[in-house]
N, CA, C and O atoms as CSV, one atom per row, in Angstrom:
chain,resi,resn,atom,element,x,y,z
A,1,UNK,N,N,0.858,-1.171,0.000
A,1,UNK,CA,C,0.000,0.000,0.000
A,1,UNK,C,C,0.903,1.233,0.000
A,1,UNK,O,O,1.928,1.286,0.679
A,2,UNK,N,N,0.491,2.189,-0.766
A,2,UNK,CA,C,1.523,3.186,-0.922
A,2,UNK,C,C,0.408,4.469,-0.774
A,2,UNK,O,O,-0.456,4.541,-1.648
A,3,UNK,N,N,0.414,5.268,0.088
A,3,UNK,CA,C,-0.040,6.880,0.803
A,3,UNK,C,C,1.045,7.383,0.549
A,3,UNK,O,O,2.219,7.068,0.747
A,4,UNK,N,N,0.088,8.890,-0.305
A,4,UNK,CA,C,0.707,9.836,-0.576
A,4,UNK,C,C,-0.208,11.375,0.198
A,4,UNK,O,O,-1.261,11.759,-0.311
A,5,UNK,N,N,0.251,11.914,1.131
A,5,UNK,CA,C,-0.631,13.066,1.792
A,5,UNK,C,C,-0.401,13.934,1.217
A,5,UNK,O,O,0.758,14.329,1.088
A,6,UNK,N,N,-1.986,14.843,0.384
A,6,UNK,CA,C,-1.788,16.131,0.252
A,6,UNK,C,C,-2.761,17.227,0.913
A,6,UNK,O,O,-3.811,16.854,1.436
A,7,UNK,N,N,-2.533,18.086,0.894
A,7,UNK,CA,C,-3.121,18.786,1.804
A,7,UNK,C,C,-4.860,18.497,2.092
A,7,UNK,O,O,-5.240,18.239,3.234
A,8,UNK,N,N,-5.677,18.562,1.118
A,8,UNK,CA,C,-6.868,18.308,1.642
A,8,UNK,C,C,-7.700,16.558,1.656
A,8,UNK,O,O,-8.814,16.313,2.118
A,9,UNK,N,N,-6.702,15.528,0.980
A,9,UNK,CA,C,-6.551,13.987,1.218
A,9,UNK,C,C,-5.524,13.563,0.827
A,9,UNK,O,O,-4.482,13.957,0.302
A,10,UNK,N,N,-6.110,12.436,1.264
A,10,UNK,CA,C,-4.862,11.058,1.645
A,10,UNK,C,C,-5.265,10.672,0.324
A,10,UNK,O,O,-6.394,10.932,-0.092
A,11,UNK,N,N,-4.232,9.943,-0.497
A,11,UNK,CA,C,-4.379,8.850,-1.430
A,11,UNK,C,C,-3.714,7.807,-1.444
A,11,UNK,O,O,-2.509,7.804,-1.698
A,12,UNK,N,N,-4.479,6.634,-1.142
A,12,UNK,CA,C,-3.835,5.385,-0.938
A,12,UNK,C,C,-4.253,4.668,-2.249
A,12,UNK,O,O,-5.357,4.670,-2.793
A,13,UNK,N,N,-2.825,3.908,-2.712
A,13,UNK,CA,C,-2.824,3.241,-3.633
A,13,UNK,C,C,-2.503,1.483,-3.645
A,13,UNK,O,O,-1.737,1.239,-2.713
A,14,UNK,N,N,-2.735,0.672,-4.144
A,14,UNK,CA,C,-2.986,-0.386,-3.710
A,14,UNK,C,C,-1.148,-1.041,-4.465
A,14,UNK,O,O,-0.972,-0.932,-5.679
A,15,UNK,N,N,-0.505,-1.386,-3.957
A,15,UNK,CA,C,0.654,-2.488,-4.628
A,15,UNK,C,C,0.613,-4.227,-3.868
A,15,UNK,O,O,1.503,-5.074,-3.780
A,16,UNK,N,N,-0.267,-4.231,-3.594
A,16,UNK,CA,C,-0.483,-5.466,-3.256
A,16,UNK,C,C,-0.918,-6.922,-4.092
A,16,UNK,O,O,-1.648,-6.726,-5.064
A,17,UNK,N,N,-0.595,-8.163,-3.849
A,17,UNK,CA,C,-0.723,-8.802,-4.738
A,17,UNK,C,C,-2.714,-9.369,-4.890
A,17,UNK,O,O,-3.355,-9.823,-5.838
A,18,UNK,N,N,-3.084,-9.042,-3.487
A,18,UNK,CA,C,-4.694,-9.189,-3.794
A,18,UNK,C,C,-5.600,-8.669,-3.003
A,18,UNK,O,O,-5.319,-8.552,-1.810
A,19,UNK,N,N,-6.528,-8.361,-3.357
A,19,UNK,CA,C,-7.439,-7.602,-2.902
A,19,UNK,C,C,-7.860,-7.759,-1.482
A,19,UNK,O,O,-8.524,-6.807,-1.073
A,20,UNK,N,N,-7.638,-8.748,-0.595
A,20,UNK,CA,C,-7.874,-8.701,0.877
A,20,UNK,C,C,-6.446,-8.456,1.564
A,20,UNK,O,O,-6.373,-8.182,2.762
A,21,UNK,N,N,-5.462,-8.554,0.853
A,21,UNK,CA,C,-4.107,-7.965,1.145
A,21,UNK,C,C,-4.044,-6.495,1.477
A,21,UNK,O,O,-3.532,-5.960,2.460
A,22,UNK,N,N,-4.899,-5.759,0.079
A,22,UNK,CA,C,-5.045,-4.527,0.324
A,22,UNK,C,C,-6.069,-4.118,1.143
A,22,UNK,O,O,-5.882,-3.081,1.778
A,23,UNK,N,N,-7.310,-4.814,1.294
A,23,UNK,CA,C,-8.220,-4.483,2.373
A,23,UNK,C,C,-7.145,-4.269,3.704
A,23,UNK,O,O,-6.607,-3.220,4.058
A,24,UNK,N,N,-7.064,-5.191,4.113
A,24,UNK,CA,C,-6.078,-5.720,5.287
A,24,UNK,C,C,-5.036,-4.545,5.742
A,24,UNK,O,O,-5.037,-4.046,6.868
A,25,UNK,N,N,-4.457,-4.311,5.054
A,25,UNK,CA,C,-3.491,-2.985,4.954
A,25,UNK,C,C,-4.369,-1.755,5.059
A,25,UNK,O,O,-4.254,-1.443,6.244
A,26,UNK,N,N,-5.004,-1.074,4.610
A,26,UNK,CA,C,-6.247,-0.332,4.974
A,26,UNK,C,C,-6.908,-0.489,6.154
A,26,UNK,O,O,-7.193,0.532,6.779
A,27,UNK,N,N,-7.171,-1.414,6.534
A,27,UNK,CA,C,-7.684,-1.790,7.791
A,27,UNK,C,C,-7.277,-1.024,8.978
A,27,UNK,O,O,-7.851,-0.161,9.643
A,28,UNK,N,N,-5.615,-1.832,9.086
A,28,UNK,CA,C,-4.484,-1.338,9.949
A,28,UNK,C,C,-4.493,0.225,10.071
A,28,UNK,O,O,-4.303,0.754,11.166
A,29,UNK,N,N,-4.674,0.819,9.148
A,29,UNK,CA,C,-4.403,2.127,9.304
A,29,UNK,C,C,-5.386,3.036,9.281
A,29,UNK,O,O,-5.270,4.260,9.348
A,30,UNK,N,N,-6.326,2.413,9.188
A,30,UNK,CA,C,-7.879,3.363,8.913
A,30,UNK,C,C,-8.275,4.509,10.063
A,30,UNK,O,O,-9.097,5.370,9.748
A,31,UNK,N,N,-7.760,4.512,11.231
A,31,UNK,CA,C,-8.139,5.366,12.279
A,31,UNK,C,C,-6.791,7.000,12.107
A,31,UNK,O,O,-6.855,8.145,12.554
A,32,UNK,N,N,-5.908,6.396,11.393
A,32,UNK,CA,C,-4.839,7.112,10.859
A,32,UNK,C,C,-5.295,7.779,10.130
A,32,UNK,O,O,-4.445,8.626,9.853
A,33,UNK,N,N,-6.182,7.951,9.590
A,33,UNK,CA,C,-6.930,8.683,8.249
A,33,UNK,C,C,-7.896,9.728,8.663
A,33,UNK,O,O,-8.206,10.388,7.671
A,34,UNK,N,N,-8.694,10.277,10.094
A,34,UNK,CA,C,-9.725,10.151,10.445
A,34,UNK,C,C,-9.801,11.744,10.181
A,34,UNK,O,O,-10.939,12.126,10.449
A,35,UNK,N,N,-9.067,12.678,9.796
A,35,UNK,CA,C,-9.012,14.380,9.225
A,35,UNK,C,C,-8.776,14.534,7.579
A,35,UNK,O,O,-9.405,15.444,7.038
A,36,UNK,N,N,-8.270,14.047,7.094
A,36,UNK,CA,C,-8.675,13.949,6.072
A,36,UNK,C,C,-9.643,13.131,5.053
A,36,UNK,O,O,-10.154,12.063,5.389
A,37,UNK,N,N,-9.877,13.803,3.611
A,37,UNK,CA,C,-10.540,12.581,2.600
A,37,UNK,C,C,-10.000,11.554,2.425
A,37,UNK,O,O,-8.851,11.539,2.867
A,38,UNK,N,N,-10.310,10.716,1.989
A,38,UNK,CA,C,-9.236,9.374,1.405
A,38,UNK,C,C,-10.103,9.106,-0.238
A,38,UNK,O,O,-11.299,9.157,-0.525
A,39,UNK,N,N,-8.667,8.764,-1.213
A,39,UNK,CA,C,-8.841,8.626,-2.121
A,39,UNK,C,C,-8.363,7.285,-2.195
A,39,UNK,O,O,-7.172,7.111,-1.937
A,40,UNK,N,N,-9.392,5.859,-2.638
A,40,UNK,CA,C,-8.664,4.617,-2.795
A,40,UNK,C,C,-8.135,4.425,-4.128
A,40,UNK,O,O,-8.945,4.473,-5.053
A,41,UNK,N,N,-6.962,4.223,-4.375
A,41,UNK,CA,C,-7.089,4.037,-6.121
A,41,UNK,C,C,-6.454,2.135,-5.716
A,41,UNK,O,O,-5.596,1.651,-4.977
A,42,UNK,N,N,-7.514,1.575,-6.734
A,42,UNK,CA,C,-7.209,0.167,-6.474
A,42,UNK,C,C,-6.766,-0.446,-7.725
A,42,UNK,O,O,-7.600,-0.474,-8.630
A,43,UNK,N,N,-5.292,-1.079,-8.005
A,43,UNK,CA,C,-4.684,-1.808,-9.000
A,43,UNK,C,C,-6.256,-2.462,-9.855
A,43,UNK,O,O,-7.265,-2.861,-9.274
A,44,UNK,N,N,-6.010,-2.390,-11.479
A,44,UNK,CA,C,-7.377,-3.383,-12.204
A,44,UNK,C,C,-6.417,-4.419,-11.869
A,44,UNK,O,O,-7.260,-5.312,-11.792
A,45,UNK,N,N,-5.488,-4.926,-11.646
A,45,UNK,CA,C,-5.430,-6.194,-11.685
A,45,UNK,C,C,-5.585,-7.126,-10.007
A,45,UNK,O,O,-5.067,-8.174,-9.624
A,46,UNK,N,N,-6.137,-6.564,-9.617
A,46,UNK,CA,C,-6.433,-7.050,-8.836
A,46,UNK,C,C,-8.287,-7.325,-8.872
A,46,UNK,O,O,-9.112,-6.479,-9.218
A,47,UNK,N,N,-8.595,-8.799,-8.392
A,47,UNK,CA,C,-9.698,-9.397,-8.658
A,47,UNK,C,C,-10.843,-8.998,-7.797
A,47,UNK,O,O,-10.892,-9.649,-6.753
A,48,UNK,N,N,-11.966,-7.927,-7.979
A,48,UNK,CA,C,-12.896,-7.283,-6.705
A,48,UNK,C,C,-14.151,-7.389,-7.419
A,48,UNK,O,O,-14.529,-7.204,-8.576
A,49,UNK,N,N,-14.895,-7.919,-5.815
A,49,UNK,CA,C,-16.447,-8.105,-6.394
A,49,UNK,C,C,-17.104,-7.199,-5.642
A,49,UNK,O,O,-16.769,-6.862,-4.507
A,50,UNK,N,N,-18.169,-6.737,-6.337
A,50,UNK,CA,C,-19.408,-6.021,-5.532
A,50,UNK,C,C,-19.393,-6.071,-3.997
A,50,UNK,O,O,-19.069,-5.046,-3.398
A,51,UNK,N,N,-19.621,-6.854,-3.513
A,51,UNK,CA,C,-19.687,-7.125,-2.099
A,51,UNK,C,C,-18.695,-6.661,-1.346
A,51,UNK,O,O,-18.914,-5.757,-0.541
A,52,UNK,N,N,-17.295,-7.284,-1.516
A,52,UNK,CA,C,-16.027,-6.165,-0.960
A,52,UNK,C,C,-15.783,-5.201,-0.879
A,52,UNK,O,O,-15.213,-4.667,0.073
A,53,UNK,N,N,-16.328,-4.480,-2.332
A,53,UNK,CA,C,-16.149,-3.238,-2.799
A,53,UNK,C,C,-17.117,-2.418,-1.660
A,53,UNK,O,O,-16.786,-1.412,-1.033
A,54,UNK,N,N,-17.878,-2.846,-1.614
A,54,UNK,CA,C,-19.542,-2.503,-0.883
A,54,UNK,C,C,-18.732,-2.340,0.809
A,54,UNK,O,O,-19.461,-1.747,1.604
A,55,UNK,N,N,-17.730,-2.671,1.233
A,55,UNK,CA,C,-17.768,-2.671,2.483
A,55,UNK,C,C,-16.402,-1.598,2.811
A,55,UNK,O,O,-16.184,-1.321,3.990
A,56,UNK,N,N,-15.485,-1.002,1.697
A,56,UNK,CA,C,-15.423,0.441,1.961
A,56,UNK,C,C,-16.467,1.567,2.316
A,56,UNK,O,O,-16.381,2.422,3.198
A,57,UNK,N,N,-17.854,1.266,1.058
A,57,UNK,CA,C,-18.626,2.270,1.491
A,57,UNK,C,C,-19.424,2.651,2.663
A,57,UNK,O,O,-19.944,3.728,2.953
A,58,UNK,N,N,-19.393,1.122,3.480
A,58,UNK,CA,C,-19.822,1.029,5.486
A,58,UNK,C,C,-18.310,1.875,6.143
A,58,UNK,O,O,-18.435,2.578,7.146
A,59,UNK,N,N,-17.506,1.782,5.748
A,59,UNK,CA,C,-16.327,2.338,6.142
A,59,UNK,C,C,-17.006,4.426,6.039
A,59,UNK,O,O,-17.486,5.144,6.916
A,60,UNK,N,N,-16.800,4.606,5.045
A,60,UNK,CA,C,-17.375,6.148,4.176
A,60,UNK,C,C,-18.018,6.774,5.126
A,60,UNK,O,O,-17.719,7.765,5.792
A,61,UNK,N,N,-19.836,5.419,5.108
A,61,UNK,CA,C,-19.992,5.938,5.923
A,61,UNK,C,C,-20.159,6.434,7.193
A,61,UNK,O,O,-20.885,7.341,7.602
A,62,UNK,N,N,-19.376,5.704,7.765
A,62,UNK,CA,C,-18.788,5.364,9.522
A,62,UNK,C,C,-18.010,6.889,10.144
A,62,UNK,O,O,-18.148,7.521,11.192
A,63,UNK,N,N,-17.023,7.106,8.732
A,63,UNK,CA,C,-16.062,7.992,8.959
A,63,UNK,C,C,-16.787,9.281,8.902
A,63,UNK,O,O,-16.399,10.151,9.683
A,64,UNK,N,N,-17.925,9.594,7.989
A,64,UNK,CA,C,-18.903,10.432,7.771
A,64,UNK,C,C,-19.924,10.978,8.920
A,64,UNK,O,O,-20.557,12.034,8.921
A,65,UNK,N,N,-19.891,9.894,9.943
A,65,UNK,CA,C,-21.127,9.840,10.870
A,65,UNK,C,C,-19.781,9.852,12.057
A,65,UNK,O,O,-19.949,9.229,13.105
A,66,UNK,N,N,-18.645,10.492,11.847
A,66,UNK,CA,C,-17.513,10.191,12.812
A,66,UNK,C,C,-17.995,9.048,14.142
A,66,UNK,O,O,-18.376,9.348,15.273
A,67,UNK,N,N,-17.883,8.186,13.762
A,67,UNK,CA,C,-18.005,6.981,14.084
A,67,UNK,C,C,-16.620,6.092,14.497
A,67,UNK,O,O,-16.225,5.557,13.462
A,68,UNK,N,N,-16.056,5.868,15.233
A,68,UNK,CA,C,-14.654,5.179,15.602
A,68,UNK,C,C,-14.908,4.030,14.892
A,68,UNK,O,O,-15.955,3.388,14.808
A,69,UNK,N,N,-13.338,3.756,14.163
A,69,UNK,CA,C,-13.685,2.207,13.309
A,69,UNK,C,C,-12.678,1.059,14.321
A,69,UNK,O,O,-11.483,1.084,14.619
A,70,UNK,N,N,-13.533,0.322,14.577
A,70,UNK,CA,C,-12.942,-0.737,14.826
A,70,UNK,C,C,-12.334,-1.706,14.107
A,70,UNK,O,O,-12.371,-2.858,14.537
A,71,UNK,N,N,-11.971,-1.542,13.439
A,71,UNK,CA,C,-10.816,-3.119,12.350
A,71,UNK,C,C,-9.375,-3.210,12.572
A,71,UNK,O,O,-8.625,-2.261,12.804
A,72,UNK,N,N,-9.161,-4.045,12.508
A,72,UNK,CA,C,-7.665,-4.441,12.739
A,72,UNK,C,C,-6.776,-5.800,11.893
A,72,UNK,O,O,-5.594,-6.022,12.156
């Protein structure tokens, strides 16, 4: 996972070899994020279905409703 901070978001980019690799890594650091936007940019080659995808946007809106995330 590669973060790059600019002033008004974060952009995290995915170098991981699969998609719960990069969840996983995101995870870890998600409370690290909690003042700025976050921009996910996720490798196409990595293999993502609806449903996974779907559980950044419980994340969105957690962070939206400043809501403490619990994942680890």
């Amino acid at each position: 996972m590669q973060i790059k901070e600019a002033t008004n978001y974060t952009l995290i980019s995915s170098d991981e070899d699969s998609f719960k690799e990069f969840q996983k890594s995101v995870f870890k650091k998600i409370n690290d994020f909690d003042k700025k936007h976050l921009i996910l940019q996720i490798s196409e080659k990595l293999n993502i279905d609806k449903k996974d995808f779907l559980l950044f946007l419980k994340i969105a809106e957690q962070k939206k409703e400043k809501v403490p995330l619990l994942y680890s």
